[in-house]
Every structure is written in structure tokens, then in C-alpha cells.
HTML snippet that shows the backbone in 3Dmol.js (N, CA, C, O; Angstrom):
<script src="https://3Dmol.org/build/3Dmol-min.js"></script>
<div id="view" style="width:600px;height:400px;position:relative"></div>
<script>
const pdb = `
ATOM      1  N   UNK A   1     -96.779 -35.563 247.451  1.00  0.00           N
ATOM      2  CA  UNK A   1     -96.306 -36.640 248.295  1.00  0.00           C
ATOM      3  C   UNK A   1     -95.610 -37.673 247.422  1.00  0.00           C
ATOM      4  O   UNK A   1     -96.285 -38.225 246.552  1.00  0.00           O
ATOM      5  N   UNK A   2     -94.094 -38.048 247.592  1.00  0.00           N
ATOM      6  CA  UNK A   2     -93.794 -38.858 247.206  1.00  0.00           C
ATOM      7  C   UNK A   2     -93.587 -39.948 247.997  1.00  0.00           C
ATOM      8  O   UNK A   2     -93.656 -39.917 249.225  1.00  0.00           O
ATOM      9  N   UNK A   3     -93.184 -41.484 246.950  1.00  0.00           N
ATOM     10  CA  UNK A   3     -93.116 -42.673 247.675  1.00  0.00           C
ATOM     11  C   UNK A   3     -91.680 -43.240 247.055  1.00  0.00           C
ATOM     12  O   UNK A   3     -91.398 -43.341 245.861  1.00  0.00           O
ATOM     13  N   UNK A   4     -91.133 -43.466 247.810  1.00  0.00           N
ATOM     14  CA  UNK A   4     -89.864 -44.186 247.216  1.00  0.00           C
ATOM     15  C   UNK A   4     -89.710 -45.322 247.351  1.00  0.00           C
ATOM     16  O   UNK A   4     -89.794 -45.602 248.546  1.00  0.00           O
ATOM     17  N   UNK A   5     -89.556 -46.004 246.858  1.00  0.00           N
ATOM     18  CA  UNK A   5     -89.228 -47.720 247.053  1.00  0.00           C
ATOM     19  C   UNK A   5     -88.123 -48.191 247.183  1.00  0.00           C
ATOM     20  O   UNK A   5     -87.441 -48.034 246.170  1.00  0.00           O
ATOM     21  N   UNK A   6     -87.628 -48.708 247.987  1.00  0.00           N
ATOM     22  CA  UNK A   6     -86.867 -49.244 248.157  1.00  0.00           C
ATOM     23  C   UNK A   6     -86.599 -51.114 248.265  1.00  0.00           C
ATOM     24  O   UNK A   6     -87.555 -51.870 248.439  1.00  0.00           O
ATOM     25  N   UNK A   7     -85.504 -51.497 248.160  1.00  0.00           N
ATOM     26  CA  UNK A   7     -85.291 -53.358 247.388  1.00  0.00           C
ATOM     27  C   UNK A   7     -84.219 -53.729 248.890  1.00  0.00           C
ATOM     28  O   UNK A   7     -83.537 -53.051 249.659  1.00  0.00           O
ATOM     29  N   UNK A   8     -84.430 -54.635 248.794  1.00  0.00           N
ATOM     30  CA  UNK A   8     -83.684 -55.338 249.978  1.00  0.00           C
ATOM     31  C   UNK A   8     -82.304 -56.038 248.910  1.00  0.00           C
ATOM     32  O   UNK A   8     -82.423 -56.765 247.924  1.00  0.00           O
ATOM     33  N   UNK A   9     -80.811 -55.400 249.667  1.00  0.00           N
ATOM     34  CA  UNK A   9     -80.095 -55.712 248.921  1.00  0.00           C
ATOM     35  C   UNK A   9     -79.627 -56.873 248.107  1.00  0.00           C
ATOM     36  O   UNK A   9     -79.150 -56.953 246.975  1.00  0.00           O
ATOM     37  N   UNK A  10     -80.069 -58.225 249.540  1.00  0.00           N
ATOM     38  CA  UNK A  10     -79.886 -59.617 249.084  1.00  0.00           C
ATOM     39  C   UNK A  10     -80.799 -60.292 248.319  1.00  0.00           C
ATOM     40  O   UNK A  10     -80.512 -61.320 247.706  1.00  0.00           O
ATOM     41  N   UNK A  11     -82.172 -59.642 248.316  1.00  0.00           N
ATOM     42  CA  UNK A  11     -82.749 -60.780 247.402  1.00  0.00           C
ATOM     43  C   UNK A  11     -83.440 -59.357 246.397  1.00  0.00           C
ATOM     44  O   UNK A  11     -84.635 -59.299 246.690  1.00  0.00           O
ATOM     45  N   UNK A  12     -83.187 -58.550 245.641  1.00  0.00           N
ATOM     46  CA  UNK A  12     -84.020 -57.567 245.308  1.00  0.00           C
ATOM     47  C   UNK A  12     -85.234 -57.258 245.274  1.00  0.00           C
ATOM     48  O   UNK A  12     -85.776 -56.823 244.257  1.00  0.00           O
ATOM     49  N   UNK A  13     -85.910 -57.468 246.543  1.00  0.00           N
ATOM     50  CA  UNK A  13     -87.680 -57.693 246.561  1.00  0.00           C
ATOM     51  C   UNK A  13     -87.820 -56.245 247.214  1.00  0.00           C
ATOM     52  O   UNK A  13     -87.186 -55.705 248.121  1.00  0.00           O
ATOM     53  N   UNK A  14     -89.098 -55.725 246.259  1.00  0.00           N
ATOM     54  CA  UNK A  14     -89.461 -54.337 247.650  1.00  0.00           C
ATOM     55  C   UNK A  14     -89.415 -54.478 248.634  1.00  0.00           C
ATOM     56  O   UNK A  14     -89.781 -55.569 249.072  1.00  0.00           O
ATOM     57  N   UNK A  15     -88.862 -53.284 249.685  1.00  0.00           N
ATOM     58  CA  UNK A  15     -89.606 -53.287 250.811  1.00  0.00           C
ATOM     59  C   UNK A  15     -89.530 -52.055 251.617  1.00  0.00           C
ATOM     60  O   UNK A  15     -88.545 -51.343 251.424  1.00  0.00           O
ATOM     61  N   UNK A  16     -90.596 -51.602 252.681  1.00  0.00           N
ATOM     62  CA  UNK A  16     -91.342 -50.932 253.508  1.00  0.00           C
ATOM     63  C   UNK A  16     -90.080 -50.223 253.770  1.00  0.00           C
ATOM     64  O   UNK A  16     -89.028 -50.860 253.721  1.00  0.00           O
ATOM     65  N   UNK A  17     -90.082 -49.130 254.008  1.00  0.00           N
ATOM     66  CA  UNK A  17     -89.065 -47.916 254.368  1.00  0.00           C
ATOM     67  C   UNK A  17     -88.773 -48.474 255.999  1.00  0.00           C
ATOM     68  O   UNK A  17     -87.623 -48.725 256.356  1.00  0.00           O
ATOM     69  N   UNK A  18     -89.621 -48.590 256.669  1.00  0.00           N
ATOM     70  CA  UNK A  18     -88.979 -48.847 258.264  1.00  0.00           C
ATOM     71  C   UNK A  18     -88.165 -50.695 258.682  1.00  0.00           C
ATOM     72  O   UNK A  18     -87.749 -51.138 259.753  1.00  0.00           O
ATOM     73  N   UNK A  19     -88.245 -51.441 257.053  1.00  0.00           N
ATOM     74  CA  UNK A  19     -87.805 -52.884 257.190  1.00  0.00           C
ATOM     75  C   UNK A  19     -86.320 -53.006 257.519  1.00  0.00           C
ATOM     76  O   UNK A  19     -85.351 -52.526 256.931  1.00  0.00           O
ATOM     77  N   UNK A  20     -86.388 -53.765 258.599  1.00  0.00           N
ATOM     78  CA  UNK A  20     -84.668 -54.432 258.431  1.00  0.00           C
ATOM     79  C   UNK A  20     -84.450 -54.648 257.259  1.00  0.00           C
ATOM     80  O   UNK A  20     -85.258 -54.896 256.364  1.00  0.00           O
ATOM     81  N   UNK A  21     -83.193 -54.550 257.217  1.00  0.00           N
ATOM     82  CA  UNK A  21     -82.157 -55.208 255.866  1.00  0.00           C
ATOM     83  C   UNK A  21     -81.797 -56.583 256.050  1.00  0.00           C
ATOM     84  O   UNK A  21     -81.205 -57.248 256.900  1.00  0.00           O
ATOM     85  N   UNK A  22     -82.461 -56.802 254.766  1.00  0.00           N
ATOM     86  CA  UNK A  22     -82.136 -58.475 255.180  1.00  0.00           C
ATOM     87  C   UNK A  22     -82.868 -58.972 256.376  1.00  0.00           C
ATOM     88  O   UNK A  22     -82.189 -59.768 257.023  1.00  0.00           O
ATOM     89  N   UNK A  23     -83.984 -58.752 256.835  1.00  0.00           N
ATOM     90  CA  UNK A  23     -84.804 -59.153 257.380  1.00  0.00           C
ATOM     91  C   UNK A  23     -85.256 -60.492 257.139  1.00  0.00           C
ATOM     92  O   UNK A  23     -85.238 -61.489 257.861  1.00  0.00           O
ATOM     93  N   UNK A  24     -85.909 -60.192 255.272  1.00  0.00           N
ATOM     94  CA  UNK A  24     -86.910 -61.623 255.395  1.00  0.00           C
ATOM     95  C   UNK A  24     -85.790 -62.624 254.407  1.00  0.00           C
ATOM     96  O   UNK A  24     -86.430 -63.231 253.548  1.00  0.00           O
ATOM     97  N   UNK A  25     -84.425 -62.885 254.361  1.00  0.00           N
ATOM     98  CA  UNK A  25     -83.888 -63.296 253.892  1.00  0.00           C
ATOM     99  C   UNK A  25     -83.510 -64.706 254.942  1.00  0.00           C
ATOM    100  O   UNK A  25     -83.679 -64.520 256.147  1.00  0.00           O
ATOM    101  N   UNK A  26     -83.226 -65.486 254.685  1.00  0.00           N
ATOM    102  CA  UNK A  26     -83.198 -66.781 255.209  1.00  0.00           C
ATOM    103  C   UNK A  26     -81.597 -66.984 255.300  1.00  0.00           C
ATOM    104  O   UNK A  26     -81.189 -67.851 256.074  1.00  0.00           O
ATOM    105  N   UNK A  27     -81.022 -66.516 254.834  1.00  0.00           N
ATOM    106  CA  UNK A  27     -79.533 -67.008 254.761  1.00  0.00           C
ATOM    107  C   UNK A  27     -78.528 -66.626 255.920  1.00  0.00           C
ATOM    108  O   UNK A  27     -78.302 -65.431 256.112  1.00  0.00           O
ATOM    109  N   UNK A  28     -77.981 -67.481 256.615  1.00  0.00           N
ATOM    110  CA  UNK A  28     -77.226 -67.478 257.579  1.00  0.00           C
ATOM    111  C   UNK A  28     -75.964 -66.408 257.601  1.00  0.00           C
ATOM    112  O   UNK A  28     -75.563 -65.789 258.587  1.00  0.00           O
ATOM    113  N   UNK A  29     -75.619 -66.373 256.706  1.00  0.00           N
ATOM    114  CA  UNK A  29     -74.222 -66.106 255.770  1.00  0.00           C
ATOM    115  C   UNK A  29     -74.822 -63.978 255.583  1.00  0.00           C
ATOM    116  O   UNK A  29     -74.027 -63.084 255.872  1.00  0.00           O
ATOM    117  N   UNK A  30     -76.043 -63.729 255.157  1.00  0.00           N
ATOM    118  CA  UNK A  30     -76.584 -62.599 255.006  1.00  0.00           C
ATOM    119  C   UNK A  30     -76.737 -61.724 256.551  1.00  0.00           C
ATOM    120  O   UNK A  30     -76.444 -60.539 256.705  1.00  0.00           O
ATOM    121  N   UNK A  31     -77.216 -62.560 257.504  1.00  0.00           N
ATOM    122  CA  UNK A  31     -77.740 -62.321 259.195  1.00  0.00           C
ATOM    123  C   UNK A  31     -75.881 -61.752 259.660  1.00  0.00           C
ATOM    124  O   UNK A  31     -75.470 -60.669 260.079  1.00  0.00           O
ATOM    125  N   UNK A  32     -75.124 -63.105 259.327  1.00  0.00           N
ATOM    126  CA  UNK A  32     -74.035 -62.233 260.403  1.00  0.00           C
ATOM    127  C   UNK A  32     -73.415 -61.451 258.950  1.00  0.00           C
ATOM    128  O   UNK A  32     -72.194 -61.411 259.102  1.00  0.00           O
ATOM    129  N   UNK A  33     -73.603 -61.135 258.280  1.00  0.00           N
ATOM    130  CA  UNK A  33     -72.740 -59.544 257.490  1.00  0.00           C
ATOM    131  C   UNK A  33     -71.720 -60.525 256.719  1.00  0.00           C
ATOM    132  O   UNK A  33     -70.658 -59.984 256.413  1.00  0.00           O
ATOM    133  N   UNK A  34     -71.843 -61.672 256.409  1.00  0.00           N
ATOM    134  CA  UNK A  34     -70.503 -61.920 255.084  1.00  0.00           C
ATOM    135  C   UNK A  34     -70.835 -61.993 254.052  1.00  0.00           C
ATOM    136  O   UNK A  34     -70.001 -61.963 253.146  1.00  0.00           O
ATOM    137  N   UNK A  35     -72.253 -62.123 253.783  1.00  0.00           N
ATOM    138  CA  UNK A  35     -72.805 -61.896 251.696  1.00  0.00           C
ATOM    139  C   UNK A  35     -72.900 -60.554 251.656  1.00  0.00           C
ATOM    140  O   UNK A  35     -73.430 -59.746 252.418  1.00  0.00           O
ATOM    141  N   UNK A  36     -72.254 -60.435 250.566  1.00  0.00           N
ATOM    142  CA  UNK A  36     -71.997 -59.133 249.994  1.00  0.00           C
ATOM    143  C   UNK A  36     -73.741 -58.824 249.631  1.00  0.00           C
ATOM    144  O   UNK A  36     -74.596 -59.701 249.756  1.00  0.00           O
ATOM    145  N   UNK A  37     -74.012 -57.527 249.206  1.00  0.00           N
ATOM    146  CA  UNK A  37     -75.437 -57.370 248.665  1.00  0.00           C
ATOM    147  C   UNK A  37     -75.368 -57.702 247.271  1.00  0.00           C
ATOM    148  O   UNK A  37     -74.406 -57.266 246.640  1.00  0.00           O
ATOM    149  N   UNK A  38     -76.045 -58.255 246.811  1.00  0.00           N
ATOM    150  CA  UNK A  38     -76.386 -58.651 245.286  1.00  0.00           C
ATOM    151  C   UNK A  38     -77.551 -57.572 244.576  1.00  0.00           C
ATOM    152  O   UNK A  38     -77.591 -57.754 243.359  1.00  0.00           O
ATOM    153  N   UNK A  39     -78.094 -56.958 244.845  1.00  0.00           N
ATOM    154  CA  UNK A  39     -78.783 -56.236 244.501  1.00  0.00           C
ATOM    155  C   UNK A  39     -79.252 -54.503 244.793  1.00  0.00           C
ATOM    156  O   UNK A  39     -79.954 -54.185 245.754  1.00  0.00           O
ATOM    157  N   UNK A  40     -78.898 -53.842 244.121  1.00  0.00           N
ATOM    158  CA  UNK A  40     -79.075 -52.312 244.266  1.00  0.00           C
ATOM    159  C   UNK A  40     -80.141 -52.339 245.375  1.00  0.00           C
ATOM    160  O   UNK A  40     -81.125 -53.079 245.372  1.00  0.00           O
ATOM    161  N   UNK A  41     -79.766 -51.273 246.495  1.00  0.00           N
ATOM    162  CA  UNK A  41     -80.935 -51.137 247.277  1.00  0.00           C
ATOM    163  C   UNK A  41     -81.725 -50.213 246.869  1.00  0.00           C
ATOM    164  O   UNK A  41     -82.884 -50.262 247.282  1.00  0.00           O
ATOM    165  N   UNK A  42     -81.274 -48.958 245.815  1.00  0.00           N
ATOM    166  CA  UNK A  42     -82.335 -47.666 245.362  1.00  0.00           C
ATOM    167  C   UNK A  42     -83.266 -48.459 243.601  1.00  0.00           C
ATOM    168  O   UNK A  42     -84.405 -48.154 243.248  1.00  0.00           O
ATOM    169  N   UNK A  43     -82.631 -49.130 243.089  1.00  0.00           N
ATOM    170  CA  UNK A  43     -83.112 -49.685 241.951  1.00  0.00           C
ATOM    171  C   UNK A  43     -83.497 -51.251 241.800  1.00  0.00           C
ATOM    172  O   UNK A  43     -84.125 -51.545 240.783  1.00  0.00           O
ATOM    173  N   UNK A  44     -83.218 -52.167 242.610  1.00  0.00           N
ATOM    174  CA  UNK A  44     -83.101 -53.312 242.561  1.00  0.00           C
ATOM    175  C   UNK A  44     -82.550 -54.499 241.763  1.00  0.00           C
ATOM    176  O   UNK A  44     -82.526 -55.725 241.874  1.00  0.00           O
ATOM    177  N   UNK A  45     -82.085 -53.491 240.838  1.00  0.00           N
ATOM    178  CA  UNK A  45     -80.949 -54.244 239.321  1.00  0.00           C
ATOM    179  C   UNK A  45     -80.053 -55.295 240.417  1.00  0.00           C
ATOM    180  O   UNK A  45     -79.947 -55.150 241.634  1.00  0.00           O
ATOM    181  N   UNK A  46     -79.666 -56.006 239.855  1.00  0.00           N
ATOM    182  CA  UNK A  46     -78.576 -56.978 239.901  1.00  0.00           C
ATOM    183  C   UNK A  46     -77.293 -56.356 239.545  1.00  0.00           C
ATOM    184  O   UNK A  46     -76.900 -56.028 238.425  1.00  0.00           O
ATOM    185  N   UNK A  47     -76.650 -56.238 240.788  1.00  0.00           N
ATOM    186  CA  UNK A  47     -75.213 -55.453 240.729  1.00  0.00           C
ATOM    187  C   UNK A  47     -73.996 -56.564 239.846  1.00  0.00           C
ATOM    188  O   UNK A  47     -74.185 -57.747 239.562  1.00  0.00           O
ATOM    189  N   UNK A  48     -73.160 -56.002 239.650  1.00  0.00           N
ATOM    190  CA  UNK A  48     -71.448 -56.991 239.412  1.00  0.00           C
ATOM    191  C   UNK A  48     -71.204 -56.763 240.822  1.00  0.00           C
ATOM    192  O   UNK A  48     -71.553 -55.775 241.468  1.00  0.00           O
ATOM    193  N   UNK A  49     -70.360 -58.113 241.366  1.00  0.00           N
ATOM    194  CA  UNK A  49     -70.016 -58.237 242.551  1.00  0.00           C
ATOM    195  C   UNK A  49     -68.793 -58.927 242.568  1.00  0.00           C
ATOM    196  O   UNK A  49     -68.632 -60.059 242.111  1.00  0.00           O
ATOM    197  N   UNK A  50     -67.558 -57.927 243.334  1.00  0.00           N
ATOM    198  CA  UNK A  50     -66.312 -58.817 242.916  1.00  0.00           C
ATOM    199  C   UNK A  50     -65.784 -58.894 244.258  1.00  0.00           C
ATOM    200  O   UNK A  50     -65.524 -57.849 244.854  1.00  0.00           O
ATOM    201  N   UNK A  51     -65.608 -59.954 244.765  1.00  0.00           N
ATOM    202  CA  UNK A  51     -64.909 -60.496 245.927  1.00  0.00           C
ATOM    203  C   UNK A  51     -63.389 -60.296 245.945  1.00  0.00           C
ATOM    204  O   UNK A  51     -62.634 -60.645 245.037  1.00  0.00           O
ATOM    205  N   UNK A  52     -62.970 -59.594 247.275  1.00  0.00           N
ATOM    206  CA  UNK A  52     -61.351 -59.205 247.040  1.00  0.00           C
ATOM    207  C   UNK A  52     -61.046 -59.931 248.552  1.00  0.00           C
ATOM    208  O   UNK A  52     -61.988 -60.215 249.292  1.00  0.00           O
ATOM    209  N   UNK A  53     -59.895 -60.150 248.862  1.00  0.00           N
ATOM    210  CA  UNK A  53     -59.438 -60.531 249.768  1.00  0.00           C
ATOM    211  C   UNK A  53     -59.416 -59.717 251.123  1.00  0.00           C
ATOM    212  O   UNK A  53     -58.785 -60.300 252.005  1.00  0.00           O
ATOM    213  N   UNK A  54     -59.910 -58.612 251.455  1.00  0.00           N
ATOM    214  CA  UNK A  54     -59.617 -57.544 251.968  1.00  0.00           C
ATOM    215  C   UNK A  54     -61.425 -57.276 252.189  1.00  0.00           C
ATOM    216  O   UNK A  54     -61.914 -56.575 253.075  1.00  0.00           O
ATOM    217  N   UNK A  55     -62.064 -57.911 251.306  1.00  0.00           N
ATOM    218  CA  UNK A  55     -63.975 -57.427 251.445  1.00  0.00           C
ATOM    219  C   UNK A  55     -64.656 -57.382 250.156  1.00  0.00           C
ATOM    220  O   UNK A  55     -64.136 -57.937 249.188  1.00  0.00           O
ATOM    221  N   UNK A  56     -65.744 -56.787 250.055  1.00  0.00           N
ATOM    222  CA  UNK A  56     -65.930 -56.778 248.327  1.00  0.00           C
ATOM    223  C   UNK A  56     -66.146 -55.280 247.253  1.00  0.00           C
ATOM    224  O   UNK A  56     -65.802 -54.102 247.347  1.00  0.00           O
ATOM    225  N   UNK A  57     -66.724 -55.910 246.480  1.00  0.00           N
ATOM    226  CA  UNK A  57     -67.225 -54.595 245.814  1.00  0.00           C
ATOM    227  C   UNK A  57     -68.543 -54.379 244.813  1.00  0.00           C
ATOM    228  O   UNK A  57     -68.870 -55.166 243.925  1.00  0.00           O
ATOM    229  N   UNK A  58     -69.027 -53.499 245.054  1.00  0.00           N
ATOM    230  CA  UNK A  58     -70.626 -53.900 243.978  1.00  0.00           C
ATOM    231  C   UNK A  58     -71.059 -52.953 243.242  1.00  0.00           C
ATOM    232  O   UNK A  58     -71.564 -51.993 243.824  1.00  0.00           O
ATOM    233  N   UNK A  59     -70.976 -52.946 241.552  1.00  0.00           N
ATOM    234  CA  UNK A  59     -71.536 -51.952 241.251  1.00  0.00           C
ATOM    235  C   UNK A  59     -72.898 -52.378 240.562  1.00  0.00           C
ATOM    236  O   UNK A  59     -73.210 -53.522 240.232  1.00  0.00           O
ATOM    237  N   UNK A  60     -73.809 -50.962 240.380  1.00  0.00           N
ATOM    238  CA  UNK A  60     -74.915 -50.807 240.064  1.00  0.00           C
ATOM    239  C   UNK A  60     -74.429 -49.841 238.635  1.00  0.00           C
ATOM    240  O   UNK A  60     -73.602 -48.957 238.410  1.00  0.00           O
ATOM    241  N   UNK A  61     -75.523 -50.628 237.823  1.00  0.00           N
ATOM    242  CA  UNK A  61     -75.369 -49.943 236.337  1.00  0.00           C
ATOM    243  C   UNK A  61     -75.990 -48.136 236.656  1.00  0.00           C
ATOM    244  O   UNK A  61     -75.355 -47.140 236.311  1.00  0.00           O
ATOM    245  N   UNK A  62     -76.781 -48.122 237.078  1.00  0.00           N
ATOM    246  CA  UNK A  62     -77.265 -46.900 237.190  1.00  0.00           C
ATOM    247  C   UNK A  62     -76.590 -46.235 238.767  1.00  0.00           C
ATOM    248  O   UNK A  62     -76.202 -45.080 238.592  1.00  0.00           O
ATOM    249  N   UNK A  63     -76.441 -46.599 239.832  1.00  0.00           N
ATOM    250  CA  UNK A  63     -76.173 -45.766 240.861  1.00  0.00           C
ATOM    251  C   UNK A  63     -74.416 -45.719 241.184  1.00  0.00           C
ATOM    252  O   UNK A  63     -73.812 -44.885 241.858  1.00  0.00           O
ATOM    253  N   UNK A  64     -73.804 -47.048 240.369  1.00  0.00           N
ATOM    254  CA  UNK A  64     -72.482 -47.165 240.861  1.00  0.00           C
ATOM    255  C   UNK A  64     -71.597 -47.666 241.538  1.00  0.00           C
ATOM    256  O   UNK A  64     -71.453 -48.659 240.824  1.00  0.00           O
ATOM    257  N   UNK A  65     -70.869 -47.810 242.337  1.00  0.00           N
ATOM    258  CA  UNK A  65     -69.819 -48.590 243.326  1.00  0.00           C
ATOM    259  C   UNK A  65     -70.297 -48.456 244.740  1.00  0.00           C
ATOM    260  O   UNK A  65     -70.663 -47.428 245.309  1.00  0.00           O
ATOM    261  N   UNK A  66     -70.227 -49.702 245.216  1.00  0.00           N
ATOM    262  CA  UNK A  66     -70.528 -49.702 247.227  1.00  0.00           C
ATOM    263  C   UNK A  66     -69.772 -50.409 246.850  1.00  0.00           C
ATOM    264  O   UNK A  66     -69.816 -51.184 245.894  1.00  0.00           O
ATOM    265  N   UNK A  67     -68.497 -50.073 248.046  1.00  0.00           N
ATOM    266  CA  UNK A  67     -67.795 -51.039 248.520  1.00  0.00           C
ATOM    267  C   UNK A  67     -67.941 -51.161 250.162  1.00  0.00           C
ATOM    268  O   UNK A  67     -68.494 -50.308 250.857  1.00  0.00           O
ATOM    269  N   UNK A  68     -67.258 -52.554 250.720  1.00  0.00           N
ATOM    270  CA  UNK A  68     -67.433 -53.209 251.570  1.00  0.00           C
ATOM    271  C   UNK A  68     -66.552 -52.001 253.278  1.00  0.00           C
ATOM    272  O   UNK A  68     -66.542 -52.247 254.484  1.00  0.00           O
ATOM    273  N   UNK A  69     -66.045 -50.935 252.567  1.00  0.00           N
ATOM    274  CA  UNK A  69     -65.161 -50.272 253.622  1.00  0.00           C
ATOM    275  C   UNK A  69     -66.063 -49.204 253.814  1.00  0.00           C
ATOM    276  O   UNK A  69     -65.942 -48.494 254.813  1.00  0.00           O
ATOM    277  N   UNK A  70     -67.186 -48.946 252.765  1.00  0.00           N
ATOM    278  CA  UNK A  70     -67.862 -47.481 253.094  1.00  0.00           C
ATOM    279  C   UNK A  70     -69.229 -48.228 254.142  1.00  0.00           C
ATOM    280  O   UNK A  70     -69.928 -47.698 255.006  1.00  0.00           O
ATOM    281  N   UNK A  71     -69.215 -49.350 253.722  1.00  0.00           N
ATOM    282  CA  UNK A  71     -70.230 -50.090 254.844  1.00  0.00           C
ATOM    283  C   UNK A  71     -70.043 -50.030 256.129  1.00  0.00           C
ATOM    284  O   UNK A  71     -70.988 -49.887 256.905  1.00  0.00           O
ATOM    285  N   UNK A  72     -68.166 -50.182 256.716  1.00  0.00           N
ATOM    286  CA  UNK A  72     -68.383 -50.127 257.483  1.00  0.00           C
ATOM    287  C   UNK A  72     -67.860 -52.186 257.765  1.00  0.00           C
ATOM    288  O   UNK A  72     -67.798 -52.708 258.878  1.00  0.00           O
ATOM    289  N   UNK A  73     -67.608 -52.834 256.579  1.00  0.00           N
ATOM    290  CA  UNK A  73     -67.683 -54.327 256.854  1.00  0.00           C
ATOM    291  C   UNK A  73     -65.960 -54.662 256.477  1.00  0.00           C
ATOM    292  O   UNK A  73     -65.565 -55.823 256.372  1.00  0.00           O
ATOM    293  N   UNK A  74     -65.276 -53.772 256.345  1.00  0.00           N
ATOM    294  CA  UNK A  74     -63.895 -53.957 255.781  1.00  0.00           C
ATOM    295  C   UNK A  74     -62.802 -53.580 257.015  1.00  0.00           C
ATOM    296  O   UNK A  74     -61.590 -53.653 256.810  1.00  0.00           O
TER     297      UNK A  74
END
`;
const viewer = $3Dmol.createViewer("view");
viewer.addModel(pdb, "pdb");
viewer.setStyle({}, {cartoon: {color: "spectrum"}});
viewer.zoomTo();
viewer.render();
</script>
């Protein structure tokens, strides 16, 4: 039996496989979809995050590039 953990993108804190995203985050700006994620959701590292005019982009040292069009937010 494995357990995977998973990080909530905006603030990198564990959390529960069935949790909203961005659930226990307080930020207005996170609720309607315009902060980019700051934090890996499979590792919880602190991504680079580069804001483009068009949406953003975030990479993770270990997993790599999410951008804002494969989300679905572009």
C-alpha cells in the first residue's frame, strides 16, 4: 500500500488526496484562478514563476514546466 502526498500549489503545505486546491488558502486573488501556483503540487519545492502577458509559467526543479494554457487558465 502506498501513500502519496500531495502539497497544495499556493502555499506548499500537505494535503489529503480528496482536498480542494487552494482550499485552505485565504487569498482572494488564488479563489478566482489569477495566482499562478507557487509551489510544486507532487514535491512541494518552490517553483520559478514567470509572468507573461498572455498567462504564466512554473517550473519545478525536479518535475518541470506547468504552464498556464495546459491548465486550462490561458
Amino acid at each position: 500500500m502506498t501513500s502519496e502526498t500531495h502539497y497544495d500549489p499556493y502555499t506548499g503545505r500537505p494535503v489529503d488526496a480528496g482536498a480542494e486546491v487552494g482550499a485552505d488558502s485565504s487569498s482572494v486573488a488564488v479563489r478566482l484562478g489569477l495566482e499562478p501556483p507557487r509551489f510544486c503540487a507532487e514535491c512541494g519545492r518552490r517553483m520559478v514563476v514567470q509572468i507573461v502577458p498572455d498567462g504564466w509559467s512554473s517550473v519545478c526543479s525536479r518535475h518541470g514546466l506547468i504552464d498556464s494554457a495546459a491548465t486550462g487558465r490561458r
